[in-house]
Backbone as CSV, one residue per row, in Angstrom:
resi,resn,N_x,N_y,N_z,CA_x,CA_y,CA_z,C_x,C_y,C_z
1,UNK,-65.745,6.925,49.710,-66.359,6.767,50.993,-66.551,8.160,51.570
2,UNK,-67.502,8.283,52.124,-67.780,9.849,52.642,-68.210,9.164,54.448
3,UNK,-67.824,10.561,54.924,-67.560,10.126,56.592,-68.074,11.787,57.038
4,UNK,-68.452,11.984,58.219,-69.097,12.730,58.876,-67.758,13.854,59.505
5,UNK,-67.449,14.827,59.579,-66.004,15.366,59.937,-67.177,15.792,61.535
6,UNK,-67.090,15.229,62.851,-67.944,15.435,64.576,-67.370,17.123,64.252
7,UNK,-66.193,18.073,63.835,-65.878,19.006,64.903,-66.837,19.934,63.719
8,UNK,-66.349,19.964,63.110,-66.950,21.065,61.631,-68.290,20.411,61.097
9,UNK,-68.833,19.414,61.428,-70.279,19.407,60.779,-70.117,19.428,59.271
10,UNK,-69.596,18.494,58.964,-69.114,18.419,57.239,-69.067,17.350,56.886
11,UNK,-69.064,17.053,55.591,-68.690,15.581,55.358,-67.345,15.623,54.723
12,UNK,-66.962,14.586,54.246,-65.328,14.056,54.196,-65.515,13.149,53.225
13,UNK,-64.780,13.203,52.202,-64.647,12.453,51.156,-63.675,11.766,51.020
14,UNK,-63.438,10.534,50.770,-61.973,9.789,51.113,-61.785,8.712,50.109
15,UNK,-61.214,9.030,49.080,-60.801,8.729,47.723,-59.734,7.200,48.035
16,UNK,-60.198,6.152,48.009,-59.287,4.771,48.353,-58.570,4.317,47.127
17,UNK,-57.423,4.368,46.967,-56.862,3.753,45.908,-56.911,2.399,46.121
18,UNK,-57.230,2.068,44.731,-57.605,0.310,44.043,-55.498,-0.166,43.771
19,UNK,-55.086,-1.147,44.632,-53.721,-1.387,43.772,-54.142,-3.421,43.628
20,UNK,-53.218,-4.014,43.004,-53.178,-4.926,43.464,-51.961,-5.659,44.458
21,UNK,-51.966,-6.547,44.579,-51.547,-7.133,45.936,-49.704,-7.269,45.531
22,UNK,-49.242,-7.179,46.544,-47.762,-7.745,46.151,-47.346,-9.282,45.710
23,UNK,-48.624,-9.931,46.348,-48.225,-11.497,46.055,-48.282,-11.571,44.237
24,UNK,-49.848,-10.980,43.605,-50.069,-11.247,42.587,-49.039,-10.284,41.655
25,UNK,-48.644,-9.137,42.222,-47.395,-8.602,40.766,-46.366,-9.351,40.989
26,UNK,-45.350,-10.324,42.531,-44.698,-11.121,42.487,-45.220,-12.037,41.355
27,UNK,-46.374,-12.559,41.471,-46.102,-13.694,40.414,-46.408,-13.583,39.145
28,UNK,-46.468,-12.252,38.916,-46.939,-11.582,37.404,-45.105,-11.581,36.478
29,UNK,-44.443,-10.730,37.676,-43.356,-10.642,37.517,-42.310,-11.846,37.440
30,UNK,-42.629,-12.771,38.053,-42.038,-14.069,37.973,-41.943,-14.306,36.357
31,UNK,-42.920,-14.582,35.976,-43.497,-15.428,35.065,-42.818,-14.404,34.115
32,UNK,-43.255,-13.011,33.720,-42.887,-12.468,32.940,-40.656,-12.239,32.733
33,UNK,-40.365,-12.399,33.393,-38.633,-12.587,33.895,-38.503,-14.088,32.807
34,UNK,-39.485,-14.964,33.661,-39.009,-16.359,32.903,-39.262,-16.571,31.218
35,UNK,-40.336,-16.327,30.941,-40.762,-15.884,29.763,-39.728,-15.442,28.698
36,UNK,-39.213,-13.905,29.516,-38.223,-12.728,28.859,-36.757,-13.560,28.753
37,UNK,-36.517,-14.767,29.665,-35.198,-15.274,29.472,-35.243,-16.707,28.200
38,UNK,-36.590,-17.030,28.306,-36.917,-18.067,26.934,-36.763,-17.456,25.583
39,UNK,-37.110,-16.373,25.237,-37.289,-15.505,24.531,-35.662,-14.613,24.102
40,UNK,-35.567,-14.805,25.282,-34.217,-13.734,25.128,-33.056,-15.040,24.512
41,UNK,-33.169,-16.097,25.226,-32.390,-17.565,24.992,-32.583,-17.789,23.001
42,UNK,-33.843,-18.009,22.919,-34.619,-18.432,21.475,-33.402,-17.266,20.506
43,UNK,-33.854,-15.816,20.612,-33.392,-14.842,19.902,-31.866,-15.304,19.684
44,UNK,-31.035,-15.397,20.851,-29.810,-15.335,21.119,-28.863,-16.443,19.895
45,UNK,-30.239,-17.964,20.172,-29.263,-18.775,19.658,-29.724,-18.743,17.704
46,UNK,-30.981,-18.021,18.129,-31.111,-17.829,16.504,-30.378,-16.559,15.478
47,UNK,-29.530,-15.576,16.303,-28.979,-14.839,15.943,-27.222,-14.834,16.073
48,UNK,-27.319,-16.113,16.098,-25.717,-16.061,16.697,-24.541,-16.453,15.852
49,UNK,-23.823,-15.657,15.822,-22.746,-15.751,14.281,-21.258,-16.194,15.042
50,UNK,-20.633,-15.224,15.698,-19.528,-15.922,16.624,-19.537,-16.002,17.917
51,UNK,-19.744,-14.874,18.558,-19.578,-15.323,20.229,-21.155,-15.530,20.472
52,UNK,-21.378,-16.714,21.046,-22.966,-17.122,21.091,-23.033,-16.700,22.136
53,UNK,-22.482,-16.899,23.318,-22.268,-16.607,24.644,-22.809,-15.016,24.619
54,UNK,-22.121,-14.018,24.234,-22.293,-12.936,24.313,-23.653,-12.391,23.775
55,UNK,-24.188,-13.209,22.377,-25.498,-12.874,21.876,-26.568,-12.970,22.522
56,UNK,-26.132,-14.334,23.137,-27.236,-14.593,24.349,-27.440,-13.991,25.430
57,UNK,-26.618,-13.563,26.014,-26.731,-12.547,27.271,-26.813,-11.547,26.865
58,UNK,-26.783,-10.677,25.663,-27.406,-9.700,25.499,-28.881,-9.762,24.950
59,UNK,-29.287,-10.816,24.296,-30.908,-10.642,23.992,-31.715,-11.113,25.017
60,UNK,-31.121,-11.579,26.237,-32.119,-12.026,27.143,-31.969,-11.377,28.292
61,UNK,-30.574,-9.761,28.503,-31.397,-8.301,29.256,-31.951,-7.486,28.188
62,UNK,-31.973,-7.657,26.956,-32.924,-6.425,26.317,-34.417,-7.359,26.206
63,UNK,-34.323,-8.104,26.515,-35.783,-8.861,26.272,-36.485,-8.550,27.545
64,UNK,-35.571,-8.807,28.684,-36.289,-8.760,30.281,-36.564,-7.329,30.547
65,UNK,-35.466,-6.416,29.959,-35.972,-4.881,30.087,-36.706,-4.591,29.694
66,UNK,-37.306,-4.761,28.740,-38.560,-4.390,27.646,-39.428,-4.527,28.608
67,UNK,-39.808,-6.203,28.324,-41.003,-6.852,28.546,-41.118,-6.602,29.925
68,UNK,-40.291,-6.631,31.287,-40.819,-6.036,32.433,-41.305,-4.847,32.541
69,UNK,-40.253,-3.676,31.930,-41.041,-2.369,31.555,-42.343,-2.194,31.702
70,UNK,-42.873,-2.826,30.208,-44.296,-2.715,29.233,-44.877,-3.300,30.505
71,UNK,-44.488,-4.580,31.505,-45.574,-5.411,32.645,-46.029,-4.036,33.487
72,UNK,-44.464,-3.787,34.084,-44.679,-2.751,34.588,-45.821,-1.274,34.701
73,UNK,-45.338,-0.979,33.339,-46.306,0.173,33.048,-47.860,-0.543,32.751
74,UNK,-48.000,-1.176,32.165,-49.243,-1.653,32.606,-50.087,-1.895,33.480
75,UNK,-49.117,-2.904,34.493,-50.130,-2.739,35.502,-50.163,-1.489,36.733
76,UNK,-49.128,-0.331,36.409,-49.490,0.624,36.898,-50.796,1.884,36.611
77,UNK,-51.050,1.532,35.087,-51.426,2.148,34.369,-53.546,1.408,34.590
78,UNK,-53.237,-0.030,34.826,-54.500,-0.610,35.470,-54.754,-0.073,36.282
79,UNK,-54.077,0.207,37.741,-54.205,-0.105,39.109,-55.092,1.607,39.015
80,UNK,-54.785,2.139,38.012,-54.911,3.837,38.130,-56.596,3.773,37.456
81,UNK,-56.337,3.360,36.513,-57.909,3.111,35.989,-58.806,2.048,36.899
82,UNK,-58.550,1.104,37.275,-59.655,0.958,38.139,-60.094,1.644,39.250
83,UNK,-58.543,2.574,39.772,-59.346,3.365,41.052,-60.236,4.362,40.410
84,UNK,-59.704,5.446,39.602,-60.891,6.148,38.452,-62.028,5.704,38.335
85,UNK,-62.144,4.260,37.489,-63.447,3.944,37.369,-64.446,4.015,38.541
86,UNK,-63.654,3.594,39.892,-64.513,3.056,40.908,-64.943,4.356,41.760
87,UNK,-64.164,5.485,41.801,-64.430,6.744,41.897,-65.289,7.243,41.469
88,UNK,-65.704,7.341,39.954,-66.962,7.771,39.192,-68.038,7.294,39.038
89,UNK,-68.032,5.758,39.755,-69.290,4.925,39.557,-69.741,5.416,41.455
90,UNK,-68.847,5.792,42.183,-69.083,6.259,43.606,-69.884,7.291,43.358
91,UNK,-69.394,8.346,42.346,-69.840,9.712,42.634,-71.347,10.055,42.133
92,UNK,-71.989,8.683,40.745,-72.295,8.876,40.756,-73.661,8.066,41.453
93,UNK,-73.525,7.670,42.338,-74.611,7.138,43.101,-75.381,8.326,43.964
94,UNK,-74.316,9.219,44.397,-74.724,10.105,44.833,-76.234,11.233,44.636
């Protein structure tokens, strides 16, 4: 967006970052948690020799760490490229 600067007679360029909403990474993140504990559950009871208990609660925080991570960095890694994109398709209208 470009804007008029009244004192200096200039224009002003004003770079808007693209994120998405808190509701939609809440429910990105939901889903991906529940997912990571099915997964982490599945692993646990398919790997389990004596203490099942313990197998299981450990493959379902290395499952939720991962896989939130990777959500994580992803959709930080979106939110950055669409503002980019939308920046360069600005500049070049110009």
């Amino acid at each position: 967006m470009t804007t008029m600067d009244l004192q200096n007679s200039s224009y002003i360029t004003i770079i808007l970052d693209m994120i998405f909403s808190k509701k939609f990474k809440f429910i990105v993140y939901i889903i991906v948690i529940l997912l990571s504990i099915y997964i982490g559950y599945i692993l646990g009871i398919t790997f389990c020799s004596v203490n099942c208990q313990l197998t299981i609660l450990l493959n379902i925080s290395i499952t939720i760490f991962v896989m939130v991570g990777g959500v994580f960095t992803l959709v930080r890694l979106s939110e950055k490229s669409i503002t980019e994109w939308n920046n360069d398709n600005y500049y070049e209208k110009d």
